[in-house]
Structures are given as structure tokens and as C-alpha cells.
C-alpha positions in Angstrom: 86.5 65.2 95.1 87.4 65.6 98.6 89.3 63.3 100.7 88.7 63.0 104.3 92.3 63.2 104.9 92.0 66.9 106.1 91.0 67.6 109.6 87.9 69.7 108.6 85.8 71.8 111.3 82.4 73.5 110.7 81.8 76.2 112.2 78.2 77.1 113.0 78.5 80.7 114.7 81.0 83.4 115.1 81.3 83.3 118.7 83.3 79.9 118.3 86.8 80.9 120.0 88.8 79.4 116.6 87.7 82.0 114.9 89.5 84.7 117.2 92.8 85.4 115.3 90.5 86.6 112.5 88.5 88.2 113.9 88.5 89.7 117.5 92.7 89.9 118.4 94.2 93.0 117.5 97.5 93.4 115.3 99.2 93.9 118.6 97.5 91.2 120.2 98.4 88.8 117.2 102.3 90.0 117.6 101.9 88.5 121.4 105.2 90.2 122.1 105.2 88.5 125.6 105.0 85.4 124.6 106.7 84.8 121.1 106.0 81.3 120.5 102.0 82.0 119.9 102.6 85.1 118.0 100.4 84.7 114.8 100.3 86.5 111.1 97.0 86.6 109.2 97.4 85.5 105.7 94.5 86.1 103.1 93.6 84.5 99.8 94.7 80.9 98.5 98.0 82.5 96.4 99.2 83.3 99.7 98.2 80.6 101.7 99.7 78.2 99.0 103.4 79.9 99.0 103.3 79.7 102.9 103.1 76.3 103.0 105.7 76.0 100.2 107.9 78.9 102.2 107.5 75.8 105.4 105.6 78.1 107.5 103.7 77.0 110.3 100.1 77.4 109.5 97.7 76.5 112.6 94.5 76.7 110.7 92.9 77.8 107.5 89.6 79.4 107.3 87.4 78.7 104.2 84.0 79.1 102.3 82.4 75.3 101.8 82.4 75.8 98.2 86.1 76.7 98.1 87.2 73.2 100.1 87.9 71.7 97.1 89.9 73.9 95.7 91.9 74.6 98.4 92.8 70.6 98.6 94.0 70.9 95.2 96.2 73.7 95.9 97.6 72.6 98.9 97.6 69.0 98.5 99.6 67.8 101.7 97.5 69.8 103.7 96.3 66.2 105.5 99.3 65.6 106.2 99.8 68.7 108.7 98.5 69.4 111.7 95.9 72.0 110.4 92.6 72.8 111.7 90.5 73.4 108.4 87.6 75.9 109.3 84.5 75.2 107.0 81.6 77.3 106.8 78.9 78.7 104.6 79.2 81.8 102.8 76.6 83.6 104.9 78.1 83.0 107.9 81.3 84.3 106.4 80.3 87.6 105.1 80.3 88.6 108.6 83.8 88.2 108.9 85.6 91.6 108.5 87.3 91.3 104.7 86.2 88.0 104.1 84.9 89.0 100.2 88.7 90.7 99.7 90.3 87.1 100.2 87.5 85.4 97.7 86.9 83.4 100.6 89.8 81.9 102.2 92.5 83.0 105.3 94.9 81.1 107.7 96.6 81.8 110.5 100.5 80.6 111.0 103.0 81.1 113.6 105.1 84.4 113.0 108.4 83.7 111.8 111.6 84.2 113.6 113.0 87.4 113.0 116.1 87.5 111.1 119.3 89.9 112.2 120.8 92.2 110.3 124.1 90.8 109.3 121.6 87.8 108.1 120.3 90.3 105.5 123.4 91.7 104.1 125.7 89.3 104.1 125.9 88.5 100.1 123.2 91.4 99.1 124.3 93.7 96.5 120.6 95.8 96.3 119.4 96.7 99.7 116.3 98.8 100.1 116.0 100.9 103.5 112.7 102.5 104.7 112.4 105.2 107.4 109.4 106.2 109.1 107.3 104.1 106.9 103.6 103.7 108.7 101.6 103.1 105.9 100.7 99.1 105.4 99.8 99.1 102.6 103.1 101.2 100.8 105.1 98.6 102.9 103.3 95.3 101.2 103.5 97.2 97.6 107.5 98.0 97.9 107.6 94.4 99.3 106.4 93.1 96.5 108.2 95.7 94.0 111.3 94.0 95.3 110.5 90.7 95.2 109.9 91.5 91.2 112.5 93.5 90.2 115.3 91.5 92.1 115.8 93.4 95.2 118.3 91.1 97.9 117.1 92.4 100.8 114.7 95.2 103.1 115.9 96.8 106.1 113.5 98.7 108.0 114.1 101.9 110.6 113.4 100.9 113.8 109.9 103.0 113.8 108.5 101.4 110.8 105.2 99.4 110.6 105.3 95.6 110.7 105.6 93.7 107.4 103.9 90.9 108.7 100.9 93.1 109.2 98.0 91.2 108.0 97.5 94.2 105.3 101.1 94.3 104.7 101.0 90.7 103.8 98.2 91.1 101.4 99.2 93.8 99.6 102.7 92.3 99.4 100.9 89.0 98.0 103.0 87.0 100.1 106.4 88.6 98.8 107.1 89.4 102.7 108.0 86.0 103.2 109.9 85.6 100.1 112.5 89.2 100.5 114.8 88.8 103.4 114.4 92.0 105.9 114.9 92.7 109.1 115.0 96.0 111.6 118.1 98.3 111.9 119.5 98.4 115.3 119.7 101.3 117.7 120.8 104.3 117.2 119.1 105.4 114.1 120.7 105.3 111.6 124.7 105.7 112.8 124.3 102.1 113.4 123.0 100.7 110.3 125.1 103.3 108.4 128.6 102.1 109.9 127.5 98.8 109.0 126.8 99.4 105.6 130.0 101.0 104.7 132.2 98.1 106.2 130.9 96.1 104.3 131.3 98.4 101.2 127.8 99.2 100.3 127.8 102.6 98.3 124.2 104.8 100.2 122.2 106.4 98.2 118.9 108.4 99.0 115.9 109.0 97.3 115.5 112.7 98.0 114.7 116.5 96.7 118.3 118.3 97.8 120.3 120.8 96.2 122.9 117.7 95.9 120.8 115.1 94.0 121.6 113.7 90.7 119.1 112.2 88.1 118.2 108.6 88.0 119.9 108.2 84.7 123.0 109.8 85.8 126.1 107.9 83.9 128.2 107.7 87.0 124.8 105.3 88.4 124.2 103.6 85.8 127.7 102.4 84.9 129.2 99.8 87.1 132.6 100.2 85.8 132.2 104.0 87.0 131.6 102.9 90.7 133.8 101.0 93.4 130.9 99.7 96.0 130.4 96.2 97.2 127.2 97.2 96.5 124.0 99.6 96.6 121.8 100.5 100.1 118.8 102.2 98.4 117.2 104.8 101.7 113.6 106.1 101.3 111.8 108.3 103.6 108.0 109.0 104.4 105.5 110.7 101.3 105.0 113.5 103.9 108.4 114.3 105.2 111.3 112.5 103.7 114.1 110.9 104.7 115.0 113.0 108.2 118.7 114.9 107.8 120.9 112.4 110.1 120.1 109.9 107.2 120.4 112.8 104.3 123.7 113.4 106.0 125.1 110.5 106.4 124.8 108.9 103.4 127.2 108.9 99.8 124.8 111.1 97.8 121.2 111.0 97.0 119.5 110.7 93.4 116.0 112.2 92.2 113.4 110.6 89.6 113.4 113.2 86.8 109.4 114.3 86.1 107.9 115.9 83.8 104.6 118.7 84.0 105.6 120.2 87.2 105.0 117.0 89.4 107.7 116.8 92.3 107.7 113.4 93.3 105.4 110.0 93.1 103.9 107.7 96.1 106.7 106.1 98.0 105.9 102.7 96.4 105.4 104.0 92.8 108.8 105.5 93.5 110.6 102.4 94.1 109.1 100.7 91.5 110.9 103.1 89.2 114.5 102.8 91.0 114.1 99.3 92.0 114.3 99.1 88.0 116.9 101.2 86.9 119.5 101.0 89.6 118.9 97.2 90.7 117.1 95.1 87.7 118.4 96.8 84.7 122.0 96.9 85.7 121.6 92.6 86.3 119.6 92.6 82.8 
């Protein structure tokens, strides 16, 4: 059963203002890049509303279907003891919210975490993943959460890429955006991140079709004792153009996925699914 110890509101019609963050303020709205402090992040279903309250983020409210009150109590069973506004209403009312049947009936809204630097990232990483031009949401969320499994230490994105904490992003990630430290590579692109990485002795490598690249399962990358780096900075580009040449130029050497029937490459999160293993997970297995 219920308690009453959560501060439960029923909503009776979608023109209540609570309901804007899901439904009538833009991504760029949410992001409130004016004012920081009331920037919000949309998170969808009750797996990712649990870990956000385990991660100590700052939910303001939770939206629910009545039937799923219960459930979400038992999930989230301090959730009385914050300051939440729990929205409650009936499923038909609901249905009206855009996406509201993908999150089987449950979304929050929490204050947008601080962004992290990136010296914050790399300091102790040994597996880096770097994306360039990456505008695709949902690619982002999946290599998200391809790192998260397979052990990645960090994500650094190009200054142009789309936002992780993209309400998409987040779901597709299943919540793994708040679990992989990342944060966005300074200006210029990418001299600056590039002279950072090799002080620190990270070893570049790019996933990329050149007359220079060398198969996944080339000995001199799978064998530790055959390299010298602190560590690895893994750099993939966009599906449609690649990595651009200042980043094909500037780093160590670049490595290709061998395929077989004439395909040339896979989807940029397939793809780091595949080197995520071999160069990062297998080498710790």
C-alpha cells in the first residue's frame, strides 16, 4: 500500500503549468542556458528515474500513471523524504502526453547537472571515447550506454556535438549518461584536446577508412606489452562523413573493423560496440 508520506498532486488537465517541462518547453528551453540553476533534463521510465535518485540528482518532480504510484514508492522508497512534487493522473489523461506509452507511464524532471571539465575526465582514464560531429540522439544515448557496459572511463565530445542530457539521449542511454563521466573539448577543435591528450600520454587512435588503417585485431593493438601509452583516446566521426582530416591528421594512427560481403562500415554505435570490446574490455578481461 501507499503511504501518504509522498507529496502527491493530481492533475486534472493538461493546461496545469507543472506539466510544462514535459510537455510544452523545448530542449533548448529546458537547457535555460541564461539562467543555469533552473536548467532541467527529462528522464523517462522508472529504471531511470530510480538510478537518478541513487546517482543524488536533483529531481523536482515525477510524473506518473495512478496505477503505477505504487510501484514507483517501492522503487524509490525515500521519495517522501525529498522535496518532490509527485504528479498523479489517470491514464487517459496521460496518453496525451507526447511519449508517455514509451516510458510505460512514468517521467521526472531534475535539475541539469553541473558540467564537468575536461582534466576532470581524464585524469586516471585509460579508455577514452571521442565523438565528432555527432547530431544524432539517439547514436549518442546507445554509445553511452555501450560504454557504460563494456568499461569505457570516460566520453569527450567535439564541441558541435548534440547534448547527452537530451531527453532522447537519456533514454536511449538508459540512464548510463549519468553514470560515464564526459564532458566537451575546448576550443580550437581538436589541437586543443589533441595536445592534451598526448601530455598526458594517451596513445589516439581513429576509427576510419584510410590508406593507413590497420585491422581491429592487429597484434601491435591487442598486445599491451607491444605499446608504451598511458592509455587509449578512441575518435569517431559522423555515419555520413567521418572523422574530418585535422582529427585524421593529428592523431597516432587509425584502425578499421574488418567486414565481410562487401559491407564497408556499420552504424556509428554498432561500431563502438565492436571496439569498445576488443580494444577496452577484452584487454581488462
Amino acid at each position: 500500500m501507499v503511504t501518504n508520506s509522498m507529496a502527491i498532486s493530481r492533475i486534472k488537465d493538461l493546461s496545469d503549468s507543472r506539466l510544462d517541462p514535459y510537455l510544452r518547453l523545448s530542449e533548448r528551453q529546458l537547457r535555460s542556458v541564461l539562467h543555469p540553476d533552473e536548467a532541467l533534463v527529462i528522464l523517462e521510465s522508472l529504471f531511470v528515474i530510480k538510478l537518478a535518485f541513487e546517482r543524488g540528482l536533483d529531481v523536482v518532480s515525477v510524473l506518473v500513471d495512478e496505477r503505477h504510484v505504487d510501484a514507483l514508492e517501492r522503487a524509490v522508497p525515500r521519495l517522501g523524504e525529498k522535496d518532490v512534487d509527485v504528479l498523479v493522473a489517470d491514464r487517459g489523461l496521460l496518453s496525451q502526453v507526447t511519449g508517455f506509452n514509451v516510458t510505460r507511464g512514468y517521467m521526472a524532471a531534475a535539475r541539469r547537472p553541473a558540467a564537468r571539465g575536461l582534466r576532470d575526465v581524464l585524469e586516471g582514464a585509460r579508455s577514452v571515447a571521442v565523438l565528432e560531429g555527432l547530431v544524432d540522439v539517439s547514436n549518442l544515448g546507445a554509445i553511452f550506454r555501450n560504454a557504460a557496459a563494456l568499461g569505457v572511463d570516460g566520453i569527450v565530445l567535439a564541441p558541435e556535438c548534440a547534448d547527452p542530457l537530451n531527453r532522447r539521449a537519456v533514454r536511449v542511454s538508459m540512464g548510463n549518461v549519468f553514470l560515464v563521466p564526459w564532458a566537451v573539448a575546448p576550443r580550437p577543435w581538436p589541437g586543443a584536446l589533441l595536445g592534451e591528450l598526448r601530455q598526458r600520454g594517451f596513445e589516439t587512435v581513429a576509427m576510419a577508412l584510410d590508406e593507413r588503417a590497420v585491422r581491429m585485431d592487429d597484434p601491435s593493438l591487442r598486445n599491451p606489452s607491444l605499446r608504451k601509452s598511458q592509455g587509449t583516446a578512441l575518435f569517431f566521426g559522423t555515419e555520413g562523413t567521418g572523422l574530418t582530416r585535422p582529427v585524421l591528421d593529428g592523431v597516432d594512427r587509425t584502425v578499421i573493423i574488418p567486414m565481410a560481403r562487401g559491407v564497408d562500415s556499420l552504424n556509428v554505435a554498432a561500431s563502438s560496440a565492436v571496439a569498445f570490446w576488443e580494444l577496452f574490455a577484452r584487454r581488462r578481461g
